[in-house]
SERO-4910 file (N, C-alpha, C, O; in steps of 0.05 Angstrom, whole numbers):
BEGIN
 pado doro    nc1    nc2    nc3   cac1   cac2   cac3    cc1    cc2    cc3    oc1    oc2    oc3
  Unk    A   3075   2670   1772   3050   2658   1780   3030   2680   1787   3005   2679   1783
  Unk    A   3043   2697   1798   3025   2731   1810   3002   2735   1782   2978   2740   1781
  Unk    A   3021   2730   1760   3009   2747   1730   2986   2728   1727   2965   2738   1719
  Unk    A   2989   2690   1736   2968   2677   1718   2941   2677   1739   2918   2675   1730
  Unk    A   2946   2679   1771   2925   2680   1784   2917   2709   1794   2929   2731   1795
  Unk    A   2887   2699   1801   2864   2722   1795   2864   2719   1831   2862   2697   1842
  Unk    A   2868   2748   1846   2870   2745   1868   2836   2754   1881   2820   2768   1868
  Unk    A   2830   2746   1903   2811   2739   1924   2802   2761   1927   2819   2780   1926
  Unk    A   2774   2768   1931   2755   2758   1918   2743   2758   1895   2742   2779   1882
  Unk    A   2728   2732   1884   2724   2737   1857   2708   2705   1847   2712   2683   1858
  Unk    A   2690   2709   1824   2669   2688   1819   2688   2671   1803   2701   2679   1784
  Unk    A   2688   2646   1813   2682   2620   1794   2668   2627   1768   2644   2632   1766
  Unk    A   2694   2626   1738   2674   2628   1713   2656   2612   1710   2666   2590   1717
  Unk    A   2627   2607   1703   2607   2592   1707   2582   2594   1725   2560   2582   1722
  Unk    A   2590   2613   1748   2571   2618   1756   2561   2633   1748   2573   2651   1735
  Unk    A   2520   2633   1751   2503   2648   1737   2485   2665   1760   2461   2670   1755
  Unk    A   2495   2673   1781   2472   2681   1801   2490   2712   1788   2507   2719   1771
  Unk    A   2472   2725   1810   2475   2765   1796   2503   2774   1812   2511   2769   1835
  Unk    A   2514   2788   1791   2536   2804   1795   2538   2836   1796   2545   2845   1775
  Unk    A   2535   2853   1815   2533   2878   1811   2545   2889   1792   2569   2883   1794
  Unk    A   2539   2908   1766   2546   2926   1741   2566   2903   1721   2583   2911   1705
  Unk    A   2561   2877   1726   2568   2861   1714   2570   2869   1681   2589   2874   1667
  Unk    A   2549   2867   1678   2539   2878   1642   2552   2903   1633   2547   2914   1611
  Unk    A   2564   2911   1648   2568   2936   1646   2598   2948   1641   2606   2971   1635
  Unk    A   2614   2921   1645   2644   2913   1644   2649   2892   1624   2637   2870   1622
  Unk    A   2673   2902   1606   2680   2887   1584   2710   2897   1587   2722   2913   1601
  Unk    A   2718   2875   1560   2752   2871   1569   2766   2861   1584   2790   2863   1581
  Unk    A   2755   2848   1603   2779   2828   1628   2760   2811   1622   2740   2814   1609
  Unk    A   2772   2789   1637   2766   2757   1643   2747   2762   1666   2750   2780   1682
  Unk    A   2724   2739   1667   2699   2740   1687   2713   2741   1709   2703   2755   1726
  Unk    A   2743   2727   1717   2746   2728   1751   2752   2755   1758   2741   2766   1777
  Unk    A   2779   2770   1734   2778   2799   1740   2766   2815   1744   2769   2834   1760
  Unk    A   2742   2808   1725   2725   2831   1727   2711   2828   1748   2710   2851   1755
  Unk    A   2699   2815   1764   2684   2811   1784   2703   2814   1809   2690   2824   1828
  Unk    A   2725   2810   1816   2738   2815   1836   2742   2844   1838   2747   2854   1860
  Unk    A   2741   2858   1818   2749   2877   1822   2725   2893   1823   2728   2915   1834
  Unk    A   2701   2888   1814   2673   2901   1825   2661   2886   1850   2638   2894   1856
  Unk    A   2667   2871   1863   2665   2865   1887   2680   2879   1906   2666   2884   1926
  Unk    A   2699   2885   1906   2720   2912   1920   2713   2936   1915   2717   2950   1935
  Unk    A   2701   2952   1891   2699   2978   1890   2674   2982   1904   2653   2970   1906
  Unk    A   2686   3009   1918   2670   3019   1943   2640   3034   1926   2617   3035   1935
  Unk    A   2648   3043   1905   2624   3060   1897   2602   3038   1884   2588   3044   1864
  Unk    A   2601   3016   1894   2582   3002   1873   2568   2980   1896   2578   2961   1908
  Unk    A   2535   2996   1894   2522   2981   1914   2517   2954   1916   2499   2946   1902
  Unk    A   2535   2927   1939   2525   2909   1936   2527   2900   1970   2530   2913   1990
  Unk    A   2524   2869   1964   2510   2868   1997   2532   2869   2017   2555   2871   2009
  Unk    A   2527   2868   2045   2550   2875   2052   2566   2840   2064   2583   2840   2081
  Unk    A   2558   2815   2052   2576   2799   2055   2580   2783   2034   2566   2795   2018
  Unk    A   2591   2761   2019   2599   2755   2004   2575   2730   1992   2564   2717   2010
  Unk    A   2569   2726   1974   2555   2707   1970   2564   2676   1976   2548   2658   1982
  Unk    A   2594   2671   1974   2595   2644   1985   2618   2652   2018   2642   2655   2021
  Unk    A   2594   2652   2034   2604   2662   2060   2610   2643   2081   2596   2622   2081
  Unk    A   2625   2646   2095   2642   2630   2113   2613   2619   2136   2602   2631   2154
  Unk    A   2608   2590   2125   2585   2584   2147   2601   2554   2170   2594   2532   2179
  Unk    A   2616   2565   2171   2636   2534   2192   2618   2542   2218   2619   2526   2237
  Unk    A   2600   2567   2224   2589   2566   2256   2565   2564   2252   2551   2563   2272
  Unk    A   2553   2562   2228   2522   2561   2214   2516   2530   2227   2533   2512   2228
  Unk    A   2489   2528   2237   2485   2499   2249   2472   2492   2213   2480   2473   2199
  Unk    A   2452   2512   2207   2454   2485   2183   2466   2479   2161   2453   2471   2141
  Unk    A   2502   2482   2162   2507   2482   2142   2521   2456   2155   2536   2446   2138
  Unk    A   2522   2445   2176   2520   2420   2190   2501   2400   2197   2508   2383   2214
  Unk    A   2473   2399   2185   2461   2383   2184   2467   2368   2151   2475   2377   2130
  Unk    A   2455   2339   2161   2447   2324   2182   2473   2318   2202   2495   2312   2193
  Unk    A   2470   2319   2221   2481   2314   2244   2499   2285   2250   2483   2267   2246
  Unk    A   2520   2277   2256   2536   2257   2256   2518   2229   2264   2522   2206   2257
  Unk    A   2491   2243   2286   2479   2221   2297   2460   2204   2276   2456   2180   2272
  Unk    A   2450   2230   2265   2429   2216   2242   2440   2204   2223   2427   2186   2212
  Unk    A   2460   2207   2215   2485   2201   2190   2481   2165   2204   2466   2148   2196
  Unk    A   2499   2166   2225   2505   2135   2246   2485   2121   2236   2488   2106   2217
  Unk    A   2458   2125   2252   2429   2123   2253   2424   2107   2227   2424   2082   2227
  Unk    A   2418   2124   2200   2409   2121   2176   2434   2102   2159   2431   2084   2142
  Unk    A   2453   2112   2168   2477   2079   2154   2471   2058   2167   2469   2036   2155
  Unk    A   2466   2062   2198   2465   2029   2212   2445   2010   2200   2441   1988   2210
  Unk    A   2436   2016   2185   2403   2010   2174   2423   1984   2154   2414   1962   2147
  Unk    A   2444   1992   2150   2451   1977   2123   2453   1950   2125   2447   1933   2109
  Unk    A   2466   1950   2156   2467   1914   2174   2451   1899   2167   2456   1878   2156
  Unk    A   2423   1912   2173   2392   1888   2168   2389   1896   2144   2372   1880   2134
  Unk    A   2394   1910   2131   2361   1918   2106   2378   1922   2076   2397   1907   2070
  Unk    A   2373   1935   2064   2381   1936   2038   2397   1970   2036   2382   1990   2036
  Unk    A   2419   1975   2034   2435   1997   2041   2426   2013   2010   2440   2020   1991
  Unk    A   2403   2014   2012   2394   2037   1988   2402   2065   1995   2415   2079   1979
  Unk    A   2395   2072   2015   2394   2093   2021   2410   2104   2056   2405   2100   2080
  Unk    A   2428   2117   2043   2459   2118   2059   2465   2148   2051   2454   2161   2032
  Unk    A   2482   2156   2068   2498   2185   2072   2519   2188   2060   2539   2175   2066
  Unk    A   2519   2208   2038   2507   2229   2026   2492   2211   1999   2501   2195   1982
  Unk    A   2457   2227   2006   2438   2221   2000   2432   2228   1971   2416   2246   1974
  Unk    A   2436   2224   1940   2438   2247   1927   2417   2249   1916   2405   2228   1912
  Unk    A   2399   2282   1905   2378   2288   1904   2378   2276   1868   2396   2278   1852
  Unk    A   2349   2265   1863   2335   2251   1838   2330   2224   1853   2322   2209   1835
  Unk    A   2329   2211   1875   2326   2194   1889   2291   2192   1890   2276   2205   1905
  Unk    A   2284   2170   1867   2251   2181   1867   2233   2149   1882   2209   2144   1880
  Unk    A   2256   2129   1897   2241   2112   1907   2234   2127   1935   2231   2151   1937
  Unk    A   2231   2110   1956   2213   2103   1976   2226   2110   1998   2229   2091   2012
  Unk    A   2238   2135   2009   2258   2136   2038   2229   2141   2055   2209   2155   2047
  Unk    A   2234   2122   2085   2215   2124   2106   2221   2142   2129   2241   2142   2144
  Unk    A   2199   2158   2129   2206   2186   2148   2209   2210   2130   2200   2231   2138
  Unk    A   2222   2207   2107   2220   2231   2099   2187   2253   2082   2164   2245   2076
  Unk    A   2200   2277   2081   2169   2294   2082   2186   2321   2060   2210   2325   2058
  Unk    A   2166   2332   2049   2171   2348   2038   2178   2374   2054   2163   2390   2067
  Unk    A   2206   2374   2049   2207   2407   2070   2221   2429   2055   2240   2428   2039
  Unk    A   2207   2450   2064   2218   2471   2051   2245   2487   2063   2253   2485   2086
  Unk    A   2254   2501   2044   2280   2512   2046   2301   2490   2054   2324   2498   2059
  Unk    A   2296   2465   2055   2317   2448   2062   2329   2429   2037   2318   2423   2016
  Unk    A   2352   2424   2047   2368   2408   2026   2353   2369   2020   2346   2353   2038
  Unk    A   2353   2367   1996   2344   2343   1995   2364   2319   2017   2349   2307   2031
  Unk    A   2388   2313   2020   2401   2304   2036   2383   2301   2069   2372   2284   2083
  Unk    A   2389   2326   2069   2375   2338   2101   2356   2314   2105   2357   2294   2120
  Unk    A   2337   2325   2085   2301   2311   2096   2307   2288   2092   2302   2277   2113
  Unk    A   2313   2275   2081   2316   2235   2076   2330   2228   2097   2324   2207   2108
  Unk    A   2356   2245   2109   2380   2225   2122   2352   2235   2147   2338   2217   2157
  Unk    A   2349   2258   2153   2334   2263   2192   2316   2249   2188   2315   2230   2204
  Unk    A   2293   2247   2167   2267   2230   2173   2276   2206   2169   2258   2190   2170
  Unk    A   2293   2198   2164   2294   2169   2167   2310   2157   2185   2314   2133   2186
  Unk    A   2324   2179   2204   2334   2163   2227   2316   2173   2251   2327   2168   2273
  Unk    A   2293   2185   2256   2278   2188   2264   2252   2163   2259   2235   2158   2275
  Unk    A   2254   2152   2239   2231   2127   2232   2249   2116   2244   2249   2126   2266
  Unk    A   2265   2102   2242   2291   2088   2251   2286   2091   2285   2281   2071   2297
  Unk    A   2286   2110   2297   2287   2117   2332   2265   2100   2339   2266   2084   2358
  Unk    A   2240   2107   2321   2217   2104   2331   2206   2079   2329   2187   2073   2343
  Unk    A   2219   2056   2307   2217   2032   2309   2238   2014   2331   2235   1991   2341
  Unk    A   2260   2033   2335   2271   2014   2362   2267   2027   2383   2284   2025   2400
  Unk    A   2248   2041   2388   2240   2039   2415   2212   2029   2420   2205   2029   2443
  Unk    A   2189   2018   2399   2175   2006   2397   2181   1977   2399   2164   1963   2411
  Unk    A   2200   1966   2391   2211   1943   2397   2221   1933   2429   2220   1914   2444
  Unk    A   2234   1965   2427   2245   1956   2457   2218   1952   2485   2220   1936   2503
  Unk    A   2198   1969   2481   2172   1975   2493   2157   1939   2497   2150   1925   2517
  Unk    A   2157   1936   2469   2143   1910   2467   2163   1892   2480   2164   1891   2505
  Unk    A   2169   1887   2474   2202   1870   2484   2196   1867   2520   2192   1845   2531
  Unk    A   2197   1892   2532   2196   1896   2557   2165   1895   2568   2158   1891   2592
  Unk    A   2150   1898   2548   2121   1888   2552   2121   1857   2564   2118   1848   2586
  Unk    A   2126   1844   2539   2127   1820   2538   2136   1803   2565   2123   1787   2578
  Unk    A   2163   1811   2568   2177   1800   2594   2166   1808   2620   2172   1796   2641
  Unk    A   2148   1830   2620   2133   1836   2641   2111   1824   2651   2105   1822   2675
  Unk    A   2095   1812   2627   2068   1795   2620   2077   1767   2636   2065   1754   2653
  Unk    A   2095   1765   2628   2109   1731   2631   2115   1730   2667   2115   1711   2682
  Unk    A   2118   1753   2671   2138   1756   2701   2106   1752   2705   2102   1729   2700
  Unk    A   2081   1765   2712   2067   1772   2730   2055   1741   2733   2050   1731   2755
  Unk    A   2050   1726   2705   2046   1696   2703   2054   1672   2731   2042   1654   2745
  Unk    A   2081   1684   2729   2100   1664   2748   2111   1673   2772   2135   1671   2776
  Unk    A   2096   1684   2789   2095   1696   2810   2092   1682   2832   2082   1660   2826
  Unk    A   2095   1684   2856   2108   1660   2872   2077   1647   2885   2072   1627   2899
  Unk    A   2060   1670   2874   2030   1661   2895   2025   1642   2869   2029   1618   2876
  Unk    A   2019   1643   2849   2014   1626   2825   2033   1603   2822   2027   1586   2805
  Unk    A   2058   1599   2836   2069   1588   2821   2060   1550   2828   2057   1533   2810
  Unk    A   2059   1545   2852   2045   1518   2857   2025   1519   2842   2017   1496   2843
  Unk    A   2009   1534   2826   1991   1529   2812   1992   1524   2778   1974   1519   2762
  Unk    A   2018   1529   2775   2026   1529   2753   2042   1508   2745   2046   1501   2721
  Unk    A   2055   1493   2776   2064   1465   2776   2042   1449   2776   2048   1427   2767
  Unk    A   2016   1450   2784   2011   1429   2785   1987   1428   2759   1974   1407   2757
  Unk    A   1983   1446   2745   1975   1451   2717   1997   1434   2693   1990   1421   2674
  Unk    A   2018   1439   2702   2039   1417   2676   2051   1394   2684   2068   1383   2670
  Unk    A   2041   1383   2712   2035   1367   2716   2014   1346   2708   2015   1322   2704
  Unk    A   1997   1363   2707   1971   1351   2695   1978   1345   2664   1981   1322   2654
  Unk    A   1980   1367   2653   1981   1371   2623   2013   1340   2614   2010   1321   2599
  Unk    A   2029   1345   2624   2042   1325   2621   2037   1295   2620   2044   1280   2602
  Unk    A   2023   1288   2644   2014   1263   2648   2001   1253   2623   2007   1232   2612
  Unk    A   1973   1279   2608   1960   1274   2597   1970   1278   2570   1953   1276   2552
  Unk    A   1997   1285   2562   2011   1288   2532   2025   1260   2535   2025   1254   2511
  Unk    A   2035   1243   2546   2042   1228   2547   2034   1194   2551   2042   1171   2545
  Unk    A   2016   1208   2565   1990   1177   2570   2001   1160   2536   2008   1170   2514
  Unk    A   1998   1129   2545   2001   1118   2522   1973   1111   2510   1957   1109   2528
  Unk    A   1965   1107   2490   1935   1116   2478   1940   1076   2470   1957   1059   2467
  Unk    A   1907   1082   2470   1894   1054   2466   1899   1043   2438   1889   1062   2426
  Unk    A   1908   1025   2417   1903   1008   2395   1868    999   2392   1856    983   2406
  Unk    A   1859   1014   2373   1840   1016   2368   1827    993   2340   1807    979   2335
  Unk    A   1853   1001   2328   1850    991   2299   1860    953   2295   1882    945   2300
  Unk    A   1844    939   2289   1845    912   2289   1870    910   2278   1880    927   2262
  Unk    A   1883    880   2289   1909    872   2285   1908    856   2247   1894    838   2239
  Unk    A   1927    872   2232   1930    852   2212   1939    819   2213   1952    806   2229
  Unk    A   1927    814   2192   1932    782   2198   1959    773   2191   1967    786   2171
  Unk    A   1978    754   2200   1988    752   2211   2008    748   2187   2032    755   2189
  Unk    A   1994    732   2159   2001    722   2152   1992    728   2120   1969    719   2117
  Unk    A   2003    739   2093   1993    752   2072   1995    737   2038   2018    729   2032
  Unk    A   1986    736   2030   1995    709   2016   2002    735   1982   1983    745   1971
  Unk    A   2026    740   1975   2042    753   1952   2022    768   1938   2016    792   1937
  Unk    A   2008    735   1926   1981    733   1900   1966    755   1906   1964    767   1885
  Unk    A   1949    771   1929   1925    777   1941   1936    812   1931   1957    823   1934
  Unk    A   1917    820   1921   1910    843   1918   1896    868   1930   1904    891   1931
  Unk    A   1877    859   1937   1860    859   1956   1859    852   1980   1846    832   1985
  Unk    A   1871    866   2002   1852    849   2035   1833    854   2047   1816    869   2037
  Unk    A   1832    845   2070   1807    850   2089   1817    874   2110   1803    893   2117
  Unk    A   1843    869   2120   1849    886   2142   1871    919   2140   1876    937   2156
  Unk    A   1878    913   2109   1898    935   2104   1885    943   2074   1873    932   2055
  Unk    A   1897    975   2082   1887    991   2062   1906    993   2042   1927    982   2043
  Unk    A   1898   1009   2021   1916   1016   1999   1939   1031   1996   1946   1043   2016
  Unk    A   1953   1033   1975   1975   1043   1981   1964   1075   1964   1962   1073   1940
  Unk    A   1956   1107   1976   1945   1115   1961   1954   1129   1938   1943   1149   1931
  Unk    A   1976   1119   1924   1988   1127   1892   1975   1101   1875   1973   1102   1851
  Unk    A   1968   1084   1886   1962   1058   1869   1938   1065   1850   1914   1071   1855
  Unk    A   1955   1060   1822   1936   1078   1801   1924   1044   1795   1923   1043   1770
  Unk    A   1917   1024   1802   1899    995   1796   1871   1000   1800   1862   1022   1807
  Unk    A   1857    979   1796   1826    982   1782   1822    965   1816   1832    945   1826
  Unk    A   1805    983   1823   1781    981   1859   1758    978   1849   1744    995   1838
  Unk    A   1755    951   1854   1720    948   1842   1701    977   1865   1705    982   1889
  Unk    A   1684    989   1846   1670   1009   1857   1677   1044   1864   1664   1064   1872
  Unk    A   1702   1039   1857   1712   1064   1874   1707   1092   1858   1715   1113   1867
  Unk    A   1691   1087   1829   1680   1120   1830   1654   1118   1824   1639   1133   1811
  Unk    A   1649   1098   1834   1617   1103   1852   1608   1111   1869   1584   1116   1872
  Unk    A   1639   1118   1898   1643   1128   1910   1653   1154   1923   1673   1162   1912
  Unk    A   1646   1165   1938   1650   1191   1942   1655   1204   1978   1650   1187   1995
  Unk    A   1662   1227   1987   1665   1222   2019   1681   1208   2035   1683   1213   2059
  Unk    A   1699   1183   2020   1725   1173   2042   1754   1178   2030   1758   1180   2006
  Unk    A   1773   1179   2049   1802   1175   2037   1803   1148   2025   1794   1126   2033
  Unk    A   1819   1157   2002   1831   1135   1988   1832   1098   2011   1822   1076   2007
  Unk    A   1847   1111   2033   1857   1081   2045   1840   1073   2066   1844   1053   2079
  Unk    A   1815   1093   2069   1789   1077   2077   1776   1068   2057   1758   1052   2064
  Unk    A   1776   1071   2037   1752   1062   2017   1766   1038   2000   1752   1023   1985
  Unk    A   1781   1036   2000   1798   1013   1986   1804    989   2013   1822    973   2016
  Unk    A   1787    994   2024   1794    980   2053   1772    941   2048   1748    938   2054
  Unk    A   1780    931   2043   1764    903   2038   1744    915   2014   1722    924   2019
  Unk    A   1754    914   1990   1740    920   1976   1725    899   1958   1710    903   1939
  Unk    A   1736    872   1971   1718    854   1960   1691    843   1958   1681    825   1944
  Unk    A   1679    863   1979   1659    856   1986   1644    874   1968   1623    880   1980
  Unk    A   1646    885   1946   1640    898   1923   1636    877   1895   1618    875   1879
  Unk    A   1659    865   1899   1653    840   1883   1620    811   1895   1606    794   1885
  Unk    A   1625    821   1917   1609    803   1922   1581    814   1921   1562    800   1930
  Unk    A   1578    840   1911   1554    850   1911   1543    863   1937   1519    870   1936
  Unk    A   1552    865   1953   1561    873   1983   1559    894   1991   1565    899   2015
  Unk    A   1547    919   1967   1554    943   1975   1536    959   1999   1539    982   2006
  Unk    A   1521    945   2007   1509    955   2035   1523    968   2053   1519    989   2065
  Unk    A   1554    941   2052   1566    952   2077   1586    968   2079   1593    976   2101
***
């Protein structure tokens, strides 16, 4: 196994970032050759490794477990478009996010949007506590006999039973009759109303209301 693996350190074939005197070595395989010009002392390169140990790096830990929480919880109410890990070509609509530099596309979508996220529930919560505050100062113990005897009032007067205004039909309707004096039409009734588009300005079941008196030449009244 010693013979088939290429020992530490040394590039992934495929990578394209710069290799010190790279071009300059032929005959071994890309991992050999580079492991072994990453070790030689006479050949100027930087003094840590290009894929370097960042486990104490804070941003190689963003976004942060909270914003992660934050930006998934979204999924409960809304449409779970946009969730952790975020992947970059994402060309709709994330809220909160901003163009930032040197940062990872992930980064800026998951923080600005659990920051829009913060800032609409504590606007809610504000109003919320607005509200119940408004209501409290309403019903306060100096107001409050005054507020009984306000729906008191208002009661009496939602309930009052209201006067019959409208004359009693007669009592008695004879099949044949088409026409009455005291009841109106039915207003789908596609039948012939002597006068009725001569007329203009009433509902259907006022104007079909005794319309005989159209026949009788009547139209004064």
């Amino acid at each position: 196994m010693e013979l088939v693996r290429t020992a530490e350190p040394h590039y992934i074939p495929g990578y394209t970032g710069h290799c010190p005197q790279y071009r300059f070595s032929c005959g071994e395989t890309y991992a050999k050759a580079t492991h072994r010009l990453l070790l030689d002392p006479t050949i100027d390169h930087a003094k840590t490794h290009v894929l370097a140990n960042r486990a104490g790096d804070h941003e190689a830990w963003r976004p942060t477990k909270g914003d992660v929480s934050v930006a998934n919880g979204r999924s409960e109410s809304t449409d779970p478009l946009i969730v952790h890990p975020m992947l970059p070509g994402y060309k709709g609509f994330a809220p909160g996010s901003k163009d930032g530099f040197e940062e990872r596309y992930t980064v800026c979508v998951i923080e600005g949007l659990a920051d829009a996220e913060r800032q609409l529930r504590g606007k809610m919560i504000s109003d919320c506590l607005g509200t119940i505050g408004a209501q409290y100062e309403q019903i306060e113990s100096q107001n409050l006999k005054k507020q009984l005897q306000n729906y008191k009032k208002r009661h009496v007067v939602r309930y009052r039973e209201m006067a019959n205004t409208c004359p009693d039909p007669p009592l008695f309707i004879q099949s044949t009759d088409i026409y009455h004096k005291n009841i109106k039409m039915i207003p789908n009734y596609l039948g012939y109303i002597p006068g009725r588009k001569f007329r203009c300005g009433k509902t259907f079941g006022v104007d079909s209301k005794d319309v005989k008196k159209w026949l009788r030449r009547d139209s004064g009244l």
